[in-house]
C-alpha positions as CSV (number, residue, x, y, z in Angstrom):
1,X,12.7,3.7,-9.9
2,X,16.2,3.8,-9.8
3,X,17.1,7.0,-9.2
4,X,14.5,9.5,-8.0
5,X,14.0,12.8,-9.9
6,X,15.1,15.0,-7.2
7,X,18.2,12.7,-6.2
8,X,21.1,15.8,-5.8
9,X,19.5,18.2,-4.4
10,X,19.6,19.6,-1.2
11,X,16.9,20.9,1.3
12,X,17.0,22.9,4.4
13,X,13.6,22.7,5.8
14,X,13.3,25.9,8.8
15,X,9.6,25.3,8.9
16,X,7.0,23.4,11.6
17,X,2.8,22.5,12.1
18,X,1.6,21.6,7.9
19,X,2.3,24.2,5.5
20,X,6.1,24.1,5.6
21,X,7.0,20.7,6.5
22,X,4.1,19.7,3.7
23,X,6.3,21.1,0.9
24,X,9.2,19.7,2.2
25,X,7.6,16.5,2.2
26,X,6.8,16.7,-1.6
27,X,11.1,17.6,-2.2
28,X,12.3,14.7,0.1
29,X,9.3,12.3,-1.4
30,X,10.8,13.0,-5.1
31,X,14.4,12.2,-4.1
32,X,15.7,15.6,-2.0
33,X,17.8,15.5,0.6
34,X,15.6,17.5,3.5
35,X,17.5,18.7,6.1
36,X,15.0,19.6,9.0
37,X,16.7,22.3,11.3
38,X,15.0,22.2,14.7
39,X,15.4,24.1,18.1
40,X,17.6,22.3,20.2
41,X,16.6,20.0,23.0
42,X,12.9,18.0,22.2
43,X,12.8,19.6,18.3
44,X,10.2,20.8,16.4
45,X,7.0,21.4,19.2
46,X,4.8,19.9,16.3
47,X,6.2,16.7,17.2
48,X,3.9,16.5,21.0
49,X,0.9,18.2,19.4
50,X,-2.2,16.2,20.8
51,X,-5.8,15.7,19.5
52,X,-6.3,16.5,16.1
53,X,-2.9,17.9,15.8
54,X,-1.3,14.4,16.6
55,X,-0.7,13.2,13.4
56,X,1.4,16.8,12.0
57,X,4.7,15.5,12.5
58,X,4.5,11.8,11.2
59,X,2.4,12.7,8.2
60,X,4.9,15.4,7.0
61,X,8.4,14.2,8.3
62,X,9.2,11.1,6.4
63,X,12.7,11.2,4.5
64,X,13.7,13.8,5.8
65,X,17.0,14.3,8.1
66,X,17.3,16.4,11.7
67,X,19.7,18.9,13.0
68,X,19.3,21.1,15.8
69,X,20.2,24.4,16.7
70,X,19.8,27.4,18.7
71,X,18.7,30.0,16.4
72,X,18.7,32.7,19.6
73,X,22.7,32.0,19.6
74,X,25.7,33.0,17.4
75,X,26.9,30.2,17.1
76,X,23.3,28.5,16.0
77,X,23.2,31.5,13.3
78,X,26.4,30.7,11.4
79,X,26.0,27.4,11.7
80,X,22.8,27.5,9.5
81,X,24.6,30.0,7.3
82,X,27.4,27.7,6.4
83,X,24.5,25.1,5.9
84,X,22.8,27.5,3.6
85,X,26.1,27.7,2.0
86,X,25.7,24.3,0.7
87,X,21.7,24.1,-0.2
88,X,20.1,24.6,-3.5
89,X,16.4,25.3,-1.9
90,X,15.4,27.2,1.6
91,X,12.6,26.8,2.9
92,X,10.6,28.7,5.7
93,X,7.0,29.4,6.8
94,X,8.2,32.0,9.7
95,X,6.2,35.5,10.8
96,X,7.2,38.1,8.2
97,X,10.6,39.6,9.3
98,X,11.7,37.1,11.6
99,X,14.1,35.2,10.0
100,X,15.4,39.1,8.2
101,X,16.5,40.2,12.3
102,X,18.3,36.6,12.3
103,X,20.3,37.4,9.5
104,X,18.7,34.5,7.6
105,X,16.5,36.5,4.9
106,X,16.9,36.0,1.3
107,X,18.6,38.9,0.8
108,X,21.8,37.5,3.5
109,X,21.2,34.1,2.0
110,X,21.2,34.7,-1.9
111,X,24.3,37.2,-1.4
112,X,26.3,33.7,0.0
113,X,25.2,31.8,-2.2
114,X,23.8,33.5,-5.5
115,X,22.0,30.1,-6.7
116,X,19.8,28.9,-3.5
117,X,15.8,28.9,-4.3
118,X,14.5,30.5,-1.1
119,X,10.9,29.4,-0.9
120,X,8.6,31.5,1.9
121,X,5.7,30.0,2.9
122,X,3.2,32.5,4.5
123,X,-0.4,33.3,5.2
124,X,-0.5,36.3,2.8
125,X,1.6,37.4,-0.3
126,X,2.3,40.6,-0.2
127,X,-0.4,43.1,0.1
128,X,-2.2,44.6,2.4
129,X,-2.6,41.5,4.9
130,X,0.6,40.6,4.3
131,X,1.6,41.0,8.3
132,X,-1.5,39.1,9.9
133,X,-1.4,36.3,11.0
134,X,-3.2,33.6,9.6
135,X,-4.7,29.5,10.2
136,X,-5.6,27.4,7.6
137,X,-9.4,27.6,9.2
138,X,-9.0,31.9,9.1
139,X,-8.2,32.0,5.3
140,X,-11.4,29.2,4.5
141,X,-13.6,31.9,6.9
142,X,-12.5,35.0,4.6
143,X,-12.6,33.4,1.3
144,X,-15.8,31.5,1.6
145,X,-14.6,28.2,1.3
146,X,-16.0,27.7,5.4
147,X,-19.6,29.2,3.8
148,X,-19.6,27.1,0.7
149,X,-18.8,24.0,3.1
150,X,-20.8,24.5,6.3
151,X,-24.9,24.4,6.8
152,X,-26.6,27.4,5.3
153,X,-26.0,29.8,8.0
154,X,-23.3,28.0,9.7
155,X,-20.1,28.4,7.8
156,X,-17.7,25.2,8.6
157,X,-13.9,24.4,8.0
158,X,-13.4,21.9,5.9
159,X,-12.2,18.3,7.7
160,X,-8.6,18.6,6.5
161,X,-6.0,21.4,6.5
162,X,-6.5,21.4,2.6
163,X,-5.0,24.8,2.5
164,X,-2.3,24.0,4.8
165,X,-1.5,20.9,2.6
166,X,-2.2,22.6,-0.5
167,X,-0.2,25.8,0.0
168,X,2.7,23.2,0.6
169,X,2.4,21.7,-2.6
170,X,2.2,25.2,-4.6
171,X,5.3,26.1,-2.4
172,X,6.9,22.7,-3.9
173,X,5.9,23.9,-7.4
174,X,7.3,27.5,-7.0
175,X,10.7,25.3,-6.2
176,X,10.3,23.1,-9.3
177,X,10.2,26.2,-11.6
178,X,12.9,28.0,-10.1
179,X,15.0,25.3,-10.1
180,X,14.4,24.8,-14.0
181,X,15.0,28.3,-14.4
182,X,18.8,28.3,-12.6
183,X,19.2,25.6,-14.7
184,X,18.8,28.7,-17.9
185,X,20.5,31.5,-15.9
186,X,22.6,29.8,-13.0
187,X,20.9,31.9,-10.4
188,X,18.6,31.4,-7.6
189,X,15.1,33.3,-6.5
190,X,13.1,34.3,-4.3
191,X,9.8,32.3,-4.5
192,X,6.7,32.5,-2.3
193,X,3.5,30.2,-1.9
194,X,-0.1,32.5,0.2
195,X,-2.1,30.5,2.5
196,X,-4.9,33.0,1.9
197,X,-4.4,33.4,-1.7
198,X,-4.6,28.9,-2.0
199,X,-8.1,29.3,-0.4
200,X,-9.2,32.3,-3.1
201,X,-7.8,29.5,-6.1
202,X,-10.0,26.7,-4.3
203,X,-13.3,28.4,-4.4
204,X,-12.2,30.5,-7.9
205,X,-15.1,28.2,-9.7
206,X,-18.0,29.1,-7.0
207,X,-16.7,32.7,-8.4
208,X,-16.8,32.1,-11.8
209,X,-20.0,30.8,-11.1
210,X,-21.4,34.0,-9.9
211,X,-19.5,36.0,-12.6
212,X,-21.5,33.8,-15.4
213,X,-25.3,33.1,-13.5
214,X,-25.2,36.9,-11.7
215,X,-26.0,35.4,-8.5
216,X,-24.3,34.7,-5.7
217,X,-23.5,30.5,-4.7
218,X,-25.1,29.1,-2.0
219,X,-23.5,27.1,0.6
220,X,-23.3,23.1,-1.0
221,X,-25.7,22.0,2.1
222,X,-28.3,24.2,0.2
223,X,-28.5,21.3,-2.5
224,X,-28.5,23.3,-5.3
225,X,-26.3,21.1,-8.0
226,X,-26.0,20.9,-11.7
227,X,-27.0,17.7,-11.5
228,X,-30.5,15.6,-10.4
229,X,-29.5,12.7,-8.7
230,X,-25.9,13.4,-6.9
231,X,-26.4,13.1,-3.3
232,X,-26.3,10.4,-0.3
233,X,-28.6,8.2,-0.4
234,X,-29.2,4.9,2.1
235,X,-29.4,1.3,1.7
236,X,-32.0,-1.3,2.4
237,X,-29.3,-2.5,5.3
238,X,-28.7,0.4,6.4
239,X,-25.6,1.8,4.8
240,X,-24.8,5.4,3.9
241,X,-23.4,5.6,-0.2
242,X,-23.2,8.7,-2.4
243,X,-24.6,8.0,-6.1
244,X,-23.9,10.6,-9.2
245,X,-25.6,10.2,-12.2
246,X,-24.4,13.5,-14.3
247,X,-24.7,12.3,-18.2
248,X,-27.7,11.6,-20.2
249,X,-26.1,8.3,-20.9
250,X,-25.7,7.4,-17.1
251,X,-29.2,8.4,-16.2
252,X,-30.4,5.9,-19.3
253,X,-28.5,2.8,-17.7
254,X,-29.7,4.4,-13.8
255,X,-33.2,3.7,-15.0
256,X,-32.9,0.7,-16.8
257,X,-30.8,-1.2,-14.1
258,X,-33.4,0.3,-11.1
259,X,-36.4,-0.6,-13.7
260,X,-38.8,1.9,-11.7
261,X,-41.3,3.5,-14.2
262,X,-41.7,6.3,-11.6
263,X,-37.8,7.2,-12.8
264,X,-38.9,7.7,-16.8
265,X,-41.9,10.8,-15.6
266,X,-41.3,13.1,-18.7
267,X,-40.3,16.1,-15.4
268,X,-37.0,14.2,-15.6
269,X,-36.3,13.4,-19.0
270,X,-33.1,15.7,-19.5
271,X,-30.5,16.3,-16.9
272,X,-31.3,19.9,-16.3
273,X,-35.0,19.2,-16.0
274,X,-33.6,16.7,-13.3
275,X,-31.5,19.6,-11.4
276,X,-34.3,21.5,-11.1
277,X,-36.7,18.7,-10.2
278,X,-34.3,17.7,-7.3
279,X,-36.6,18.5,-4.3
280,X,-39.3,15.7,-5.6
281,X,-36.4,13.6,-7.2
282,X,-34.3,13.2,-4.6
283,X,-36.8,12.0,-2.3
284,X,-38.3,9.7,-4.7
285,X,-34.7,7.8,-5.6
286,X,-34.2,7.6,-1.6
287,X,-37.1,5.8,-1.3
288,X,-36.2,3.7,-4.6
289,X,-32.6,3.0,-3.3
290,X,-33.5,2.0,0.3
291,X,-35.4,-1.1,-1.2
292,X,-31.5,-2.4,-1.8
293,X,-29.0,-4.0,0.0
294,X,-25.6,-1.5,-0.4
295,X,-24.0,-4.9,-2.7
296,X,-26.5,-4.4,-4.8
297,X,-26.4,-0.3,-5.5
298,X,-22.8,-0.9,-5.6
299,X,-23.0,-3.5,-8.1
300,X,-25.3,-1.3,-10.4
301,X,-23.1,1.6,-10.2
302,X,-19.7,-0.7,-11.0
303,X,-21.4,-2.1,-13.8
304,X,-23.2,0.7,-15.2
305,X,-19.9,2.9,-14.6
306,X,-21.7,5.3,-12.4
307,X,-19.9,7.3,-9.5
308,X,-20.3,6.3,-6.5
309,X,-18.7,5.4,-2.9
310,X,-19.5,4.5,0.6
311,X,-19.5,7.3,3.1
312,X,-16.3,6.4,5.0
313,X,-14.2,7.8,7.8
314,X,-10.6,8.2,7.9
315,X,-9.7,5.3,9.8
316,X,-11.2,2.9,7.5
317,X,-8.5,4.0,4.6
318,X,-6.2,1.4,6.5
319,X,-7.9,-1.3,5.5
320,X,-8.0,0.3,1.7
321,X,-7.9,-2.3,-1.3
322,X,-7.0,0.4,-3.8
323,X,-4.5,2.0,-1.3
324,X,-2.9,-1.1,-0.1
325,X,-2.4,-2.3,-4.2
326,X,0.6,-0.6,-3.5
327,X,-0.6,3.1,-2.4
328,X,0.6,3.1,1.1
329,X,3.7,3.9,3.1
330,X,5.4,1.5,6.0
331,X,5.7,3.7,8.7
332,X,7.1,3.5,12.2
333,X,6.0,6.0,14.7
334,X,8.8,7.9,17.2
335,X,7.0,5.4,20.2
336,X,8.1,2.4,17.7
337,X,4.6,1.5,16.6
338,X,3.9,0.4,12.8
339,X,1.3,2.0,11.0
340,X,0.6,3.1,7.2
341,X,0.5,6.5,5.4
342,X,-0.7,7.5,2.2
343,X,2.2,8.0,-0.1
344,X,2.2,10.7,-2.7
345,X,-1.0,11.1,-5.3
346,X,1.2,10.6,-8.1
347,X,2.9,7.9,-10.3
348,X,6.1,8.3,-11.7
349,X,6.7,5.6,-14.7
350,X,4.1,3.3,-12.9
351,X,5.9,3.5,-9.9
352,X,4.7,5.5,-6.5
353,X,7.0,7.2,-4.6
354,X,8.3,5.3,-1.5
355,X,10.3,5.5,2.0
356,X,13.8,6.0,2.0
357,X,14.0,6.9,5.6
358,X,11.6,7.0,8.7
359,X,10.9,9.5,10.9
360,X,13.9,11.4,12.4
361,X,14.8,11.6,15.9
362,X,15.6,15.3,16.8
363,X,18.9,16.3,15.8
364,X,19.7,12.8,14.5
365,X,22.0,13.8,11.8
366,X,23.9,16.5,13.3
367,X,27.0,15.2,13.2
368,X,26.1,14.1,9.5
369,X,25.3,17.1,8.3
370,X,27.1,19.9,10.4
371,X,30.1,17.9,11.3
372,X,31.6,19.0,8.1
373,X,30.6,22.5,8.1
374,X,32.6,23.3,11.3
């Protein structure tokens, strides 16, 4: 595309770990200019995070630009003003307050500059846990997304920072619309994305659920489903898959394709006779399935159009058909090492959003950016 969507506007990014630098990501991704302001010195601490923290900084950091300053200083304070000045969208995912005692909340901000989007990223919206502190794996412990995930008794995070991630992305939609409303009134606002309250909107269905049945869900690992055969299942060589069959249509060409007359026992003629037939079904299409190489389940699900996939691991995304028909990122890594990313789940005209700029050395752009603000 030849000019991105986003192209114009500018982005100063105060944020660090996932939440923040995630809806940056999203801005600078559609065309932004991202300025990410870091503490002088080695930058954003995010950037030496080990383990399963090591991959923060170059999943998030991509197109964007660095400048560094000392936020404890004067001197570091106005010179963020006076880059403030010139920004259409702020963002920040600090402790409530602490950027208000720098002289960098949206009230100081929005009085210099009436038409700045000032985007706060936090654990809470305001209410009454508005001023704890919060993780992406406390919010999924208090709003049962851990409980719905984990084994039955053993509530488990889920194996992403999907809130994290997530909240970013509502912070990046909060932007969009306040940007398309100063476009109407010519002003900016104050806009705000809740860690806690992402986490309540990811398990809203298992609530719904409970508001239409009168019972509470149980965790996933309990295998209740709405559907009889939608579980992992193994293959004559010895290879893990997960196989859905959730329409009355899909179970007819199951059968047919598998041929097994044990399939067509009147308990499992319709699909919610299947669900609650599940403890003697599933079993009994384990033991069908295993008597199949994994190219041939596979085959019968392409052709059939039944869902399905191979239980995979992250790494193995590399090596990706679908994501490497165009889906992935070139990326070079601060130590000079190549690697690809996932780029953006979306399309825009056909076309996937790309890299305009690798990963920024700390402070990079200062004289860029701030040289002309002195």
């Amino acid at each position: 595309m030849s000019v991105l969507p986003l192209a114009g506007i500018r982005v100063v990014e105060l944020s660090h770990m996932v939440m923040g630098p995630t809806c940056g990501l999203v801005l600078a991704d559609l065309g932004a200019e991202v300025i990410k302001v870091e503490p002088e010195g080695k930058g954003d601490p995010t950037r030496y995070l080990k383990s399963t923290g090591a991959g923060f900084f170059p999943a998030f950091n991509r197109n964007k630009k660095s400048v560094t300053l000392d936020l404890g200083t004067a001197s570091g304070v106005e010179a963020a003003l006076r880059l403030c000045d010139t920004a259409d969208v702020f963002l920040e995912n600090f402790r409530p307050g602490a950027l208000e005692a720098k002289g960098l909340g949206y009230a100081a901000l929005a009085k210099r500059n009436p038409r700045l989007v000032y985007c706060s990223l936090k654990g809470f919206l305001p209410g009454p846990y508005e001023n704890r502190t919060a993780l992406d794996e406390v919010v999924q412990m208090m709003s049962g997304l851990a409980y719905m995930t984990g084994p039955v008794g053993r509530p488990l995070r889920a194996g992403a920072p999907v809130n994290d991630m997530m909240g970013g992305m509502f912070g990046a939609i909060a932007v969009l619309a306040a940007l398309r409303t100063r476009d109407r009134t010519g002003k900016g606002e104050h806009v705000q994305s809740g860690l806690f309250e992402n986490a309540a909107w990811l398990v809203s269905t298992h609530m719904m659920q409970h508001a239409v049945s009168g019972a509470a869900p149980e965790p996933m690992s309990a295998g209740r489903r709405a559907w009889g055969v939608y579980d992992i299942f193994e293959s004559a060589d010895g290879v893990q898959v997960f196989v859905a069959v959730v329409t009355e249509r899909q179970w007819e060409i199951f059968t047919r394709s598998l041929g097994e007359p044990e399939l067509l026992d009147a308990d499992y003629a319709t699909n919610n006779q299947r669900a609650a037939a599940r403890e003697t079904l599933i079993p009994l299409v384990a033991r069908l399935l295993r008597k199949h190489p994994i190219a041939r389940i596979e085959a019968i699900c392409e052709e059939g159009g039944l869902p399905f996939a191979r239980i995979r691991t992250p790494s193995d995304l590399f090596d990706d058909p679908q994501l490497n028909a165009g889906g992935m990122i070139d990326l070079a890594l601060a130590d000079g090492t190549r690697t690809r990313i996932p780029a953006l789940p979306i399309a825009l005209d056909g076309e996937r959003p790309g890299l305009r700029s690798g990963l920024p050395q700390p402070g990079e752009h200062n004289d860029e950016i701030l040289g002309p603000l002195r």
